[in-house]
N, C-alpha and C positions, 0 to 999 in steps of 0.2 A: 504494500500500500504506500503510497506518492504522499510526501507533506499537502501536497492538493487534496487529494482524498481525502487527507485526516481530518483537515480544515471545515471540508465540504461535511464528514461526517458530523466532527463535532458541531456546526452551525446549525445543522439538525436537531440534536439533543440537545442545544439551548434553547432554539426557537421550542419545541417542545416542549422543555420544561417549562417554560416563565410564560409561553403560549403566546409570544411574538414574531409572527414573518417578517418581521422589520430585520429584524439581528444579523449583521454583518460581521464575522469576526474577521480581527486584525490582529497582525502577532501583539502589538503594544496595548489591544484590550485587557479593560482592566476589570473590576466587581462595580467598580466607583464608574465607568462609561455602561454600564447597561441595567436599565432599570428593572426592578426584582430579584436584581442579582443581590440575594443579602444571604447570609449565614445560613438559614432555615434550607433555600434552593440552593445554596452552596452544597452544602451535603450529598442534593436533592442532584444534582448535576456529576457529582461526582458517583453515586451510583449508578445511575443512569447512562454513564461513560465509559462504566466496568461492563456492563451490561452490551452496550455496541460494541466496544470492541473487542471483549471476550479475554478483562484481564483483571489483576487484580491492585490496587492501590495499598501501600503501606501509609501508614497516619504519618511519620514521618516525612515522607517523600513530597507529600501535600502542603507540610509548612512552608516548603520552600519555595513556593508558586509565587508567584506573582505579577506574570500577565498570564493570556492565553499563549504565547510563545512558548513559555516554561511549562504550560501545559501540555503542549504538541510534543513537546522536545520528548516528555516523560512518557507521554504514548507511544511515540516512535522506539524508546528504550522499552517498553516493556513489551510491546512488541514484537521487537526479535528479540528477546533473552527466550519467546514462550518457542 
């Protein structure tokens, strides 16, 4: 799977979590550029991303996010580790 694809994917599971076809993601999006993105859907998003992709998140791994860049990044790593 292409960083395209990943992108494409996850823009999917955001629009659908927070239930906006508005949702554009960019590597430098952040919680604070998209509305309902708060702690609650944070979670809510992060399941929901184990679930498309077919991997699994450590709590760890998560603290260190912070855009959707470092999100891709960590999809891409887990990945191909599976």
């Amino acid at each position: 799977m292409t960083e395209t694809q990943i992108y494409a994917e996850l823009t999917d599971v955001f629009r659908d979590v927070l239930g906006n076809d508005a949702i554009v993601l960019r590597p430098d999006t952040t919680a604070a550029d998209v509305d309902g993105w708060d702690s609650h859907a944070h979670v809510t998003l992060v399941v929901a991303t184990e679930m498309r992709f077919g991997i699994r998140f450590r709590t760890g791994e998560l603290e260190g996010l912070h855009n959707v860049c470092d999100f891709v990044r960590l999809i891409e790593q887990k990945r191909s580790a599976a």
